[in-house]
C-alpha positions in Angstrom: 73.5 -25.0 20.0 70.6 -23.5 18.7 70.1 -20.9 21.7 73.9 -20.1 20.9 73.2 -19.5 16.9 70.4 -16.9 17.8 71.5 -13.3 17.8 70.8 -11.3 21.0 68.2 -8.5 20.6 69.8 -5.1 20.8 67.3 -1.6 20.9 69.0 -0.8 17.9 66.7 -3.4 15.8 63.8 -1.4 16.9 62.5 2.0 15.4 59.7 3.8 17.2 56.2 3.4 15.7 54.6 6.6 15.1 51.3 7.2 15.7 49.5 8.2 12.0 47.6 11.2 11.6 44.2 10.7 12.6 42.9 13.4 9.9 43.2 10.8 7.4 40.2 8.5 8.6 37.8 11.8 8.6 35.1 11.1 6.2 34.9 14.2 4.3 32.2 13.4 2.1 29.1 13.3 3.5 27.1 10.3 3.7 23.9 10.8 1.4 20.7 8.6 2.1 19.2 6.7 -0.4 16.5 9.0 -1.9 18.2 11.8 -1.6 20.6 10.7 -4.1 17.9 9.7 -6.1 16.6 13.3 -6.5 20.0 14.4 -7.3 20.7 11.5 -10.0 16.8 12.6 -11.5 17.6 16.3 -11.3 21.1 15.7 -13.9 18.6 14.0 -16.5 17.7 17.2 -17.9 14.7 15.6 -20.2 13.5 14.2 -16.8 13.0 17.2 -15.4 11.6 19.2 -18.5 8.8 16.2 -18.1 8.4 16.9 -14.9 7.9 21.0 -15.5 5.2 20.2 -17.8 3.9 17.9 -15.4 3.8 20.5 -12.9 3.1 23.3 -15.1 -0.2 21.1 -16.2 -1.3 20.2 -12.8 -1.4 24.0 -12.4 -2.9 25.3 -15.4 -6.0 22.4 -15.0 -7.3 24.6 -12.0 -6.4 28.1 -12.8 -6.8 28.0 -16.4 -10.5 27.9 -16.1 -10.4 31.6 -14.8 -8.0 33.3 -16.7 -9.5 34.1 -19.7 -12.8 35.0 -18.3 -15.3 32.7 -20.5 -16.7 30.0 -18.7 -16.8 26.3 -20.1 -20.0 25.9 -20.8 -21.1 29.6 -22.0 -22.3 29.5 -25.7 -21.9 32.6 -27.5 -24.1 32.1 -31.1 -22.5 35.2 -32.4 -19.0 33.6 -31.5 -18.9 30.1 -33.5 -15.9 28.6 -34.7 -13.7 31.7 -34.1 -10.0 30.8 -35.0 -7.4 31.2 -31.7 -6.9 35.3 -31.3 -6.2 37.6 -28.8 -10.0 37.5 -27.5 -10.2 33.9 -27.8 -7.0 32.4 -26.9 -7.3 28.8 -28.5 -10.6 30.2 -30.4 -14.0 28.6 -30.1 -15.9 25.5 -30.9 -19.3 25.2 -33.2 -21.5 26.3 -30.3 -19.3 29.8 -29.5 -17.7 28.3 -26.6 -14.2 29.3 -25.4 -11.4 26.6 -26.2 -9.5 27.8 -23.8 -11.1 27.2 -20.7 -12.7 23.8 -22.0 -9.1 22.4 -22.7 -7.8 23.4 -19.5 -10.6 21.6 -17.7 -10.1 18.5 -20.1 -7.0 18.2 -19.1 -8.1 18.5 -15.4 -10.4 15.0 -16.1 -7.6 13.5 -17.7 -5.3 13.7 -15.5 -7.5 13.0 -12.5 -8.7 9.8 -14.7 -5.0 8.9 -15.1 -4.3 9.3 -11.4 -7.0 7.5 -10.0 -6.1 4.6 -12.2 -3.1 4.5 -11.5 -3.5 4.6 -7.6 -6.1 1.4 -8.1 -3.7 -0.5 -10.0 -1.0 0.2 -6.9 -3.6 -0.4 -4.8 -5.1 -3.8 -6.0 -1.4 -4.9 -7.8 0.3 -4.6 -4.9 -1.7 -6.3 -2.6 -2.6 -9.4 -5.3 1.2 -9.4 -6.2 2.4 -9.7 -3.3 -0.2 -12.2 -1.8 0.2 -14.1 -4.9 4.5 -13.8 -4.2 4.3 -15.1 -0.6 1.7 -17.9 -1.3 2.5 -21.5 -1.7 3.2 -22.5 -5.3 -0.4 -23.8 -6.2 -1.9 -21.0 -4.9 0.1 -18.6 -6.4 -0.5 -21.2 -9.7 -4.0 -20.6 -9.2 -4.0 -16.5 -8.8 -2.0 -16.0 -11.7 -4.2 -17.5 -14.1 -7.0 -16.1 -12.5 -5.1 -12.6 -13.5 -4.3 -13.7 -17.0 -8.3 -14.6 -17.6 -9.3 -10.9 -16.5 -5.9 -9.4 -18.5 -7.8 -11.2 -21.4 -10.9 -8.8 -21.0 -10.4 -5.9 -23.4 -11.5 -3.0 -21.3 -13.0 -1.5 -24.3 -15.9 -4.4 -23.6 -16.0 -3.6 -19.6 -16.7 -0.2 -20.7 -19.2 -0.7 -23.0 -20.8 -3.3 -20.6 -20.6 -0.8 -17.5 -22.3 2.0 -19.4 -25.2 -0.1 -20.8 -25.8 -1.6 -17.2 -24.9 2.1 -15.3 -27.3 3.8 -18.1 -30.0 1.6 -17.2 -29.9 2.7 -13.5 -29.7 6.4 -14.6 -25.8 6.5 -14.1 -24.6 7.6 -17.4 -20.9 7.5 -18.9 -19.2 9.0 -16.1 -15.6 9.2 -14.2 -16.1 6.6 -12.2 -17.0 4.0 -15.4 -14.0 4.8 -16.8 -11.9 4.3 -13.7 -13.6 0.8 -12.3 -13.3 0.4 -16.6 -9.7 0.6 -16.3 -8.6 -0.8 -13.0 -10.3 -4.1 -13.4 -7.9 -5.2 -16.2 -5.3 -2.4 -15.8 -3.8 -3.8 -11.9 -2.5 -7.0 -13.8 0.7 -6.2 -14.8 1.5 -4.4 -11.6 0.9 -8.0 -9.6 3.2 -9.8 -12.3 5.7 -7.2 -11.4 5.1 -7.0 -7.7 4.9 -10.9 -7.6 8.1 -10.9 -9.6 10.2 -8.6 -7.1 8.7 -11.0 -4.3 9.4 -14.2 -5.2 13.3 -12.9 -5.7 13.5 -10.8 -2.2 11.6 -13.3 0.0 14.8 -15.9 -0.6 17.3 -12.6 0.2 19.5 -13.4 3.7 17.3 -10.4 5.7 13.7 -12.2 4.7 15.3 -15.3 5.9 16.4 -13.9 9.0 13.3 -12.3 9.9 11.7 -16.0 9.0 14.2 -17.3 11.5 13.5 -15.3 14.0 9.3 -15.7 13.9 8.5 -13.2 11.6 5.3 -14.1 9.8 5.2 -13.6 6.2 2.6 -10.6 6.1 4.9 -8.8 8.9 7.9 -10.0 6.1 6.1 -8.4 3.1 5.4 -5.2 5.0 8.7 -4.5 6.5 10.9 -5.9 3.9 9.9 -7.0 0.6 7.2 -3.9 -0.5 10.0 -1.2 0.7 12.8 -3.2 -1.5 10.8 -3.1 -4.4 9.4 1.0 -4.4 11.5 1.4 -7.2 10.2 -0.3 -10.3 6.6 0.1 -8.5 6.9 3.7 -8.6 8.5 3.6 -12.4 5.6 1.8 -13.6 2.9 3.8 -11.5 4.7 6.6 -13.5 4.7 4.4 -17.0 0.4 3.9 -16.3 -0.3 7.6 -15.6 0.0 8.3 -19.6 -1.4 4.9 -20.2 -4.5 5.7 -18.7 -4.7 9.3 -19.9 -4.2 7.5 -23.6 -6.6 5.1 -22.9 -9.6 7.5 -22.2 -8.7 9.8 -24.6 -9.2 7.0 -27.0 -12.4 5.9 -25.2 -13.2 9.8 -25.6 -12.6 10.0 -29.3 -15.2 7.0 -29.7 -17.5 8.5 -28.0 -17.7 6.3 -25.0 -15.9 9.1 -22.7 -17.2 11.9 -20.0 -20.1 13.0 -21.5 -21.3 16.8 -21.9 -21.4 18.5 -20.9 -18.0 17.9 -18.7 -15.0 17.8 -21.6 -12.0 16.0 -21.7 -8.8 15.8 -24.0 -10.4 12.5 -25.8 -14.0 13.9 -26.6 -12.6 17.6 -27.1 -10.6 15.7 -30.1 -13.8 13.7 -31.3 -15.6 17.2 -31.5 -12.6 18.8 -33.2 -13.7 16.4 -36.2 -16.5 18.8 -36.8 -14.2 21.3 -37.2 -11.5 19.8 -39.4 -13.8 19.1 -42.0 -14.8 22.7 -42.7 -11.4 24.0 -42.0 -11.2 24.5 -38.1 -8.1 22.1 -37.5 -7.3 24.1 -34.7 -10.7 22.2 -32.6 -8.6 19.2 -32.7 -5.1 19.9 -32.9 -4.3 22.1 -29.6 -6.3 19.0 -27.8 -3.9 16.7 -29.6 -1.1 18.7 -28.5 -2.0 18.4 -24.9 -2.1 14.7 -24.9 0.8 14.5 -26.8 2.4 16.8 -24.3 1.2 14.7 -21.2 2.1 11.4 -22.5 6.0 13.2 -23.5 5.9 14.4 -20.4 5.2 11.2 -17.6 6.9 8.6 -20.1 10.5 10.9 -20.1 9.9 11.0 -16.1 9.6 7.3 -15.9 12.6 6.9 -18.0 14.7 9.6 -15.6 13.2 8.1 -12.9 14.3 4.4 -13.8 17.8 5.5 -14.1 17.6 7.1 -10.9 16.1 4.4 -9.1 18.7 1.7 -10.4 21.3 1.3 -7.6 23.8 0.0 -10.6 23.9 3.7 -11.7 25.2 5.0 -8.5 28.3 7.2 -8.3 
């Protein structure tokens, strides 16, 4: 009965299908890699990239600004003291006659190569401690991390201090290289709390536990995985420690615990300027305060751009 009840198929039921037009699974847009687009996200923050001008424009000026006005750093012209910023003297002249210009310019040079160097230590050593510290077993990594709060604890105004009167001794002097090994031996802790951080959330992700599955060790994990994942809030706070460290000698600078003469630099420039402001030169230490100003404006607006660009969350 129920073979009687069915209807019998006729070619009328059936329509042709139509093969669609294969124009519609083109991908017109093309595919942009990852960094790429994060050039193209930082280049629409438009404070971003007026940071990063004066970044550049800074970096450039350190070496040729020396030689454009003509006046060496270090010539002293008696008959030339305290001359207020003109079109001889650009940004004038200090209490021994020498040119303002060319001194700042130079400053800026150590600064900046102080606040790069610092900054490459605390990647160097924060990486390495964070991640080891990330990857370790929980005592250990119990044990490292209060081991990096004890050092954090150190002001690095005492290691300074401590480094020059020891260095001093040996002949060494206040020099680049105190105030470097001054700041990376406290300065590389937050960058392993960070690093450690981004570790122990990305070495529980489903490609670290693949890559455990399949005899990966965890050093070879770390490498290949992890560290790569994480670039982005390393390289935001490598950019956040730049103006950090530039502050932070500056300040050692304007104490007196900075490069000493006769090499100048932004913070001792503005503890000489003092001289100045109290018989009416403010100019000594205000174009040095502009600079720093300047610099720190400058890397902390790129970190900012450069945090917004780095945050997949803010991808169109």
């Amino acid at each position: 009965m129920e073979l009687q009840n069915k209807k019998e198929l006729t070619q009328d039921m059936f329509e042709p299908a139509h093969r669609e037009d294969s124009s519609k699974d083109i991908i017109k847009r093309p595919t942009i890699k990852y960094w790429p687009d994060v050039w193209r996200r930082l280049k629409q923050n438009k404070l971003a990239m007026v940071g990063l001008s004066i970044i550049i424009i800074f970096l450039v000026m350190s070496y040729l600004g020396t030689k454009i006005s003509g006046y060496s750093y270090t010539d002293q012209n008696y008959d030339k003291i305290n001359v207020h910023p003109g079109a001889e003297y650009w940004f004038g002249t200090d209490e021994l006659g020498r040119d303002l210009f060319s001194r700042v310019w130079l400053g800026t040079r150590f600064s900046l190569i102080i606040g790069f160097l610092a900054a490459a230590m605390d990647f160097i050593i924060g990486v390495v401690y964070g991640g080891i510290a990330g990857m370790a077993t929980r005592k250990v990594d119990s044990i490292m991390m209060r081991f990096a709060e004890v050092i954090y604890s150190i002001p690095y105004l005492l290691i300074v201090i401590l480094l020059s009167v020891v260095l001093s001794g040996e002949g060494g002097g206040n020099s680049l290289i105190i105030l470097v090994l001054a700041m990376s031996l406290t300065g590389w802790v937050p960058m392993a709390i960070l690093v450690r951080g981004q570790v122990l959330q990305l070495k529980e992700s489903e490609y670290s536990l693949a890559a455990e599955s399949l005899g990966a060790t965890k050093g070879w994990i770390l490498k290949k995985h992890i560290i790569p994942n994480t670039l982005g809030p390393i390289i935001v706070n490598v950019t956040l420690t730049i103006p950090r460290a530039i502050f932070a000698e500056a300040t050692l600078g304007y104490l007196g615990l900075g490069l000493q003469p006769p090499d100048p630099s932004l913070g001792n420039l503005s503890n000489d300027g003092l001289i100045g402001l109290a018989v009416g030169n403010a100019y000594q230490i205000i174009i040095p305060a502009i600079f720093i100003s300047l610099i720190m404006f400058a890397f902390n607006v790129l970190g900012d751009g450069l945090r917004d660009a780095l945050d997949p969350r803010l991808r169109k």
